[in-house]
Rosetta silent file (secondary structure, phi, psi, omega in degrees, C-alpha in Angstrom):
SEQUENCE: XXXXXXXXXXXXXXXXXXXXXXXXXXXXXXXXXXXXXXXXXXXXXXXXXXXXXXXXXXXXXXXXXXXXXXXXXXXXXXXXXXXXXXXXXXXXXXXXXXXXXXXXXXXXXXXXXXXXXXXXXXXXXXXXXXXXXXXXXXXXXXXXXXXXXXXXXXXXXXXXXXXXX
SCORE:     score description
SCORE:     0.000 S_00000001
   1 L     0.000  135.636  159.881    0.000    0.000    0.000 S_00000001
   2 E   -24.324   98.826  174.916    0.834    3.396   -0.969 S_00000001
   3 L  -103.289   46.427 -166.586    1.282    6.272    2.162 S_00000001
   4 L    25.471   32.496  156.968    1.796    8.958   -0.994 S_00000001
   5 L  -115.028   26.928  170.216    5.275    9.706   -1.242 S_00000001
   6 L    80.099  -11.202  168.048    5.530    6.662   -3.827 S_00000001
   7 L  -106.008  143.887  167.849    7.194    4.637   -1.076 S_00000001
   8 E   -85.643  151.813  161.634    5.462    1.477    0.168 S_00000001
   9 L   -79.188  127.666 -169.225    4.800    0.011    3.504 S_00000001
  10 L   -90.532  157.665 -177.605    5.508   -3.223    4.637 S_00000001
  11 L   -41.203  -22.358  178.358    2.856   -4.905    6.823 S_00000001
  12 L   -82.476  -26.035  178.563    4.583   -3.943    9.791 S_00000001
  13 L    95.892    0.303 -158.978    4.332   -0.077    9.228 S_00000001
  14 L   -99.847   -2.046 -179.695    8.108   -0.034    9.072 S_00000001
  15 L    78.407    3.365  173.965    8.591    1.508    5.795 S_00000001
  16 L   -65.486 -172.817 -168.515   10.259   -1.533    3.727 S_00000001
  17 L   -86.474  -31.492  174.531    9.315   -1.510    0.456 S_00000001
  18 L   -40.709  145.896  175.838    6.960   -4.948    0.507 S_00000001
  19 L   -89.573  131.180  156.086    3.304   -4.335   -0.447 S_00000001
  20 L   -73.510  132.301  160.194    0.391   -5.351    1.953 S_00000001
  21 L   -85.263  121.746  149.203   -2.051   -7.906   -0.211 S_00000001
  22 L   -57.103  147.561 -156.607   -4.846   -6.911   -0.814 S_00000001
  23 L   -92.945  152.838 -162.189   -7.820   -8.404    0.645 S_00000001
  24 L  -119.373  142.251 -176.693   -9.837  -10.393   -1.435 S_00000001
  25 L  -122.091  146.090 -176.095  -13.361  -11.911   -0.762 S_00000001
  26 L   -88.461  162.471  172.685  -14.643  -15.584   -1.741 S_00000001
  27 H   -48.297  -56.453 -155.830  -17.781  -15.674   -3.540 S_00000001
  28 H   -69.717  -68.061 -174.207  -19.443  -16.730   -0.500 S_00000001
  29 H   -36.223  -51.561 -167.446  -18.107  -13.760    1.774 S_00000001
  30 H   -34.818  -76.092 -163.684  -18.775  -11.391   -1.457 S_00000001
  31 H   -50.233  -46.108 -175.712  -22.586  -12.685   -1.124 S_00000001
  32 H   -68.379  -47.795  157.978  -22.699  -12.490    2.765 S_00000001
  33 H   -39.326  -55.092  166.915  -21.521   -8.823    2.671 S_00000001
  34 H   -26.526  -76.625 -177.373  -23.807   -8.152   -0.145 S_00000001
  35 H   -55.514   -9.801 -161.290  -26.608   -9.355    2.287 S_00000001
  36 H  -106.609  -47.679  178.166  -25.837   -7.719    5.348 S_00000001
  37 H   -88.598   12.841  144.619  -25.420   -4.331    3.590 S_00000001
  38 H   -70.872  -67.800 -179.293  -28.644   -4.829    1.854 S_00000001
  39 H   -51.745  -43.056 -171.779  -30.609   -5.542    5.545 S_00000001
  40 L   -87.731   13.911  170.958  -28.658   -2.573    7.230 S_00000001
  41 L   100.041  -26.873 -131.610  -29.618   -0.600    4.730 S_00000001
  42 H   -87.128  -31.663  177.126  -26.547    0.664    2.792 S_00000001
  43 H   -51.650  -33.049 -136.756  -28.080    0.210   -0.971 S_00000001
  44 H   -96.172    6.767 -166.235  -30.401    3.340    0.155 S_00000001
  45 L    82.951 -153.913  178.518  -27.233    5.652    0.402 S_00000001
  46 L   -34.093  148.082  172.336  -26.290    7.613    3.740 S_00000001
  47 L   -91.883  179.512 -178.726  -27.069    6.141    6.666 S_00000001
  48 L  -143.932  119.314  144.321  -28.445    8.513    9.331 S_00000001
  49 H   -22.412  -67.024 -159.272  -27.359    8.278   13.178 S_00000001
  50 H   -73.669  -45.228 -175.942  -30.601    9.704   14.659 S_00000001
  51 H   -55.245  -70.883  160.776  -32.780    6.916   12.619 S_00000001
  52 H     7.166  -79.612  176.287  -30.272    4.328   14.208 S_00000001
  53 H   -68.184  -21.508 -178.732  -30.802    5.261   17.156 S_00000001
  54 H   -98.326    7.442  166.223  -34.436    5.796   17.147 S_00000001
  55 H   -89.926  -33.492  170.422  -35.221    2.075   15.780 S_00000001
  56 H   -56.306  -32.560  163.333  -33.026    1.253   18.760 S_00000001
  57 H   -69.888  -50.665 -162.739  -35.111    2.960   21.293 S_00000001
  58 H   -65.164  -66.180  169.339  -38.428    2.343   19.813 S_00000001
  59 H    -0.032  -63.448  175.589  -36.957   -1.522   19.439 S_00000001
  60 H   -92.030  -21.441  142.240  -36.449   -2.052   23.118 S_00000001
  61 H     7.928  -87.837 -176.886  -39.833    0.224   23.352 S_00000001
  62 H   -44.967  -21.566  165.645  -41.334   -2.523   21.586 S_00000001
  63 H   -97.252  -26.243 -157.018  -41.072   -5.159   24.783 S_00000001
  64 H   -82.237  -18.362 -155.888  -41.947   -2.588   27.491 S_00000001
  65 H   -89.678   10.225  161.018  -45.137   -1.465   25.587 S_00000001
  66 H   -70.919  -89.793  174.910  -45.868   -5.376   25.566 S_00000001
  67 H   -40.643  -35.878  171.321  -45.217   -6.286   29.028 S_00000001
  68 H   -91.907  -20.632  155.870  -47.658   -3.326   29.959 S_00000001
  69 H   -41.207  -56.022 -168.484  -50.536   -4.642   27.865 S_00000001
  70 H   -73.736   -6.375 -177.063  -49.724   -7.735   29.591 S_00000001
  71 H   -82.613  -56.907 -173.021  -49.457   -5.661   33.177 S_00000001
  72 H   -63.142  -47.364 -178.069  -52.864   -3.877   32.309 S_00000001
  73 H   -88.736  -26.612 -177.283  -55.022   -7.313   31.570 S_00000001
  74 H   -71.799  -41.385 -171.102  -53.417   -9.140   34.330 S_00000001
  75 H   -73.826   -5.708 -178.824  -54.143   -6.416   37.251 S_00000001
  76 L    41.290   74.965  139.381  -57.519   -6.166   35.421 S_00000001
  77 L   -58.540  -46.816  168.191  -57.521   -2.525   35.156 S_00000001
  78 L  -106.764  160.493  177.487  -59.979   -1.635   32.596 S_00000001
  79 L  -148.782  125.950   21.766  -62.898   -3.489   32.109 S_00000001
  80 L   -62.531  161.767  161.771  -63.395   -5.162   29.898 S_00000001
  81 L   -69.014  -31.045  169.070  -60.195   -7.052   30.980 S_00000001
  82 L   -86.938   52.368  154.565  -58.730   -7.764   27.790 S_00000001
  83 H   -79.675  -18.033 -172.496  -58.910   -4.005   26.777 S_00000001
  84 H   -75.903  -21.611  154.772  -55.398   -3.659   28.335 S_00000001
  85 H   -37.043  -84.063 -159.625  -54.331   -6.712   25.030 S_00000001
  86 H   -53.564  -34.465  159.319  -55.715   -4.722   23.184 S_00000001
  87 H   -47.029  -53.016 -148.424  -53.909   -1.277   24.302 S_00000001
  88 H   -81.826  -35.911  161.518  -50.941   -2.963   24.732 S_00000001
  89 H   -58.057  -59.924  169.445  -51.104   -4.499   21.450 S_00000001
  90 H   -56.012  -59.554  160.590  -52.029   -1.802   19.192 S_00000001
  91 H   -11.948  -46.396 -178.312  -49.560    0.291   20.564 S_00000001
  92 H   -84.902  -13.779  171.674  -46.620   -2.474   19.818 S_00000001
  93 H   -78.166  -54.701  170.248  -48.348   -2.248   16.366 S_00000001
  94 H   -52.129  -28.306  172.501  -47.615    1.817   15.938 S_00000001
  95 H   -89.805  -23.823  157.200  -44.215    0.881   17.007 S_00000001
  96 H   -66.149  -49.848  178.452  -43.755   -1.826   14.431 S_00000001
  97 H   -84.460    5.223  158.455  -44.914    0.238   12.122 S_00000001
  98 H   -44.689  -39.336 -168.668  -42.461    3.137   13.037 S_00000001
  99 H  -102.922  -21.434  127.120  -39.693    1.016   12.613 S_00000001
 100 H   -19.440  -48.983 -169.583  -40.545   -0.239    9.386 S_00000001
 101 H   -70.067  -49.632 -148.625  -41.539    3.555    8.114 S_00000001
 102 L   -15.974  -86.114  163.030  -37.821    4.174    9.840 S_00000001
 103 L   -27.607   -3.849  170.375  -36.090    4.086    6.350 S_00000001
 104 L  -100.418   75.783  164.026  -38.610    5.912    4.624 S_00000001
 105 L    86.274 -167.967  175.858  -37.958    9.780    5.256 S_00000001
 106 L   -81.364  -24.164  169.398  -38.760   11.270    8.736 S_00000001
 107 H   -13.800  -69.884  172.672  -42.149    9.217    8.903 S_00000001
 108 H   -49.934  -82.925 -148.918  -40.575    6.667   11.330 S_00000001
 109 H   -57.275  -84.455 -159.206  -39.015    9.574   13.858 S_00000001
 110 H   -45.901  -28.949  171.026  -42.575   11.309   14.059 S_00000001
 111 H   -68.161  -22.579  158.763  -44.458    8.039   14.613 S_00000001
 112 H   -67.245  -38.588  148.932  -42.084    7.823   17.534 S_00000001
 113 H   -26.476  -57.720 -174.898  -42.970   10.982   18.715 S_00000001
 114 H   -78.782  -27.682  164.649  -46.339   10.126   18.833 S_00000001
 115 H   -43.387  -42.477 -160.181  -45.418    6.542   20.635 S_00000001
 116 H   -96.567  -28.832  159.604  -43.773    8.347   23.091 S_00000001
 117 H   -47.982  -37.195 -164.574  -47.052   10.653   23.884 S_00000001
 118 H   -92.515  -30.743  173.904  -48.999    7.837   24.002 S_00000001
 119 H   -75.772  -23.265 -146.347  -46.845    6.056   26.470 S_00000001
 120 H   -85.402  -79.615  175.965  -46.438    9.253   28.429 S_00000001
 121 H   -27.518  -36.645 -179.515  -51.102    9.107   28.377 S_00000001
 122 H   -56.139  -46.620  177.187  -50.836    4.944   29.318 S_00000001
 123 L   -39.676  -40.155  177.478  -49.427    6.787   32.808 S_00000001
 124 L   -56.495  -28.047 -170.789  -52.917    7.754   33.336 S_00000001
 125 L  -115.484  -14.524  174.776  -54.421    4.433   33.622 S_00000001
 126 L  -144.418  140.964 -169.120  -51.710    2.725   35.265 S_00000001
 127 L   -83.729  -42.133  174.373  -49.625    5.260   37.292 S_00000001
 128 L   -76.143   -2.886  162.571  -46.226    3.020   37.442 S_00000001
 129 L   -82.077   22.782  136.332  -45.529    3.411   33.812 S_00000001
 130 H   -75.895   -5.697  144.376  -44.621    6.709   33.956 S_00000001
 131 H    -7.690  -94.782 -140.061  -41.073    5.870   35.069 S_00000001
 132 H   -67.579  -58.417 -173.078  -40.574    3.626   32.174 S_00000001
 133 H   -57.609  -36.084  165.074  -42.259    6.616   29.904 S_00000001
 134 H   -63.121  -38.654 -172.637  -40.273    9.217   31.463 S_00000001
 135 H   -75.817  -72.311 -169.471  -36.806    7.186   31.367 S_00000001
 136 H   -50.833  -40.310 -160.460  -37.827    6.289   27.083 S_00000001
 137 H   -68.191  -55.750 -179.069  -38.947    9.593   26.783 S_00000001
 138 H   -53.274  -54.842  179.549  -35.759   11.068   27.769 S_00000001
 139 H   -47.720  -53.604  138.054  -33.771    8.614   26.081 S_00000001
 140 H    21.175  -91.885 -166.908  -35.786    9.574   22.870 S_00000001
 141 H   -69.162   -7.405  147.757  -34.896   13.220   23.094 S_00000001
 142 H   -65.466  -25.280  153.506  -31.435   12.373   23.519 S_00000001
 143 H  -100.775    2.554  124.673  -30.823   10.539   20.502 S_00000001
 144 L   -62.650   -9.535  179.920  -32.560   12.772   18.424 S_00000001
 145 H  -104.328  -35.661 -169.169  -30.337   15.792   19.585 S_00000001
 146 H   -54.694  -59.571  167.498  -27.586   13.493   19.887 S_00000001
 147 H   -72.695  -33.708  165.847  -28.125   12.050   16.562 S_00000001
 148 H   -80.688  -15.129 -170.522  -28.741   14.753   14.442 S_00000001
 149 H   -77.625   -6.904  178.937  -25.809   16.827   15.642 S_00000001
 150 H   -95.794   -7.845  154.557  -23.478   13.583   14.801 S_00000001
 151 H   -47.719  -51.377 -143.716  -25.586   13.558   11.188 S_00000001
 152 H   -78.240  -52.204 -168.955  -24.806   17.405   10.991 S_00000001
 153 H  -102.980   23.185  160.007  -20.741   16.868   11.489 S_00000001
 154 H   -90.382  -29.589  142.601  -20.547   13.870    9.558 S_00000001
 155 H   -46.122  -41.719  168.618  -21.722   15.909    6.543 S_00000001
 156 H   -64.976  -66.806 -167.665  -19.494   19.054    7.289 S_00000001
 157 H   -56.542   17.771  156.581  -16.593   16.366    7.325 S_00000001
 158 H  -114.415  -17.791  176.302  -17.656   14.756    4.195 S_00000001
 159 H   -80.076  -29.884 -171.052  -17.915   18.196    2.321 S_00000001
 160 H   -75.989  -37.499  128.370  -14.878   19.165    3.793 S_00000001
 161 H    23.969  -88.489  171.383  -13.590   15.575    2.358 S_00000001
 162 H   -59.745  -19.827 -178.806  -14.905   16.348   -1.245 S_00000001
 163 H   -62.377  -69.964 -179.838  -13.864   19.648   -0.829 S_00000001
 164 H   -43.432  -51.411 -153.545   -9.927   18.311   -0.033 S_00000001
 165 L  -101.037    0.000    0.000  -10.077   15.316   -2.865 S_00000001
């Protein structure tokens, strides 16, 4: 490999003249790489940091807002009794589809928004989930501020980049 004064590096960093080989992929890797950066997304261009992070929140979300459906029919809160299924469910449905829209546009971050309202409103009928909604909630607004400002200087640094090259 090159460090661009036309002399090469040996594997060691030591400055002989030997070449590093380049790495090479088997068909099989080739294809497993393929797939993996097809599922994370990578075909679709940049990746974005704040989406990241907000399928990761909404993600582990996605069990709490279970487990309080299932909190809600067992303590038989509402009556009927299974309305708390049914709360608990639809809810884990708005969060599936959040994380699904995630990759479309901003769609996905505002259906979390509204997820996280609606967990905040759940507080009302059962008192100890406001904690857990207050603890998500925060995390939330922390990886959207978090996340767009490391979107914002991964973008100066790639214009400064193109800018350079």
């Amino acid at each position: 490999m090159s460090d661009g004064t036309g002399q090469g590096r040996g594997a060691a960093g030591d400055g002989s003249d030997r070449e590093e080989p380049e790495l090479t992929l088997s068909p099989s890797e080739t294809a497993a790489h393929n797939s993996a950066m097809r599922i994370a997304g990578a075909r679709r261009g940049p990746t974005s940091t704040q989406k990241a992070l907000a399928s990761i929140v909404l993600g582990f979300e996605l069990f709490i807002v279970v487990l309080i459906g299932l909190t809600l029919f067992g303590l038989a809160t509402l009556e009927p009794r299974e309305l708390g299924l049914y709360l608990g469910g639809g809810l884990a449905v708005v969060i599936l589809v959040g994380l699904a829209a995630m990759r479309r546009g901003r769609v996905g971050i505002i259906i979390g928004w509204v997820v996280h309202a609606l967990m905040l409103l759940v507080a009302i009928i059962l008192p100890m989930t406001l904690i857990v909604s207050v603890l998500f909630t925060a995390l939330w607004v922390y990886c959207m501020v978090r996340g767009s400002r490391i979107d914002r200087d991964r973008a100066a640094w790639l214009a400064t980049q193109s800018e350079a090259g």
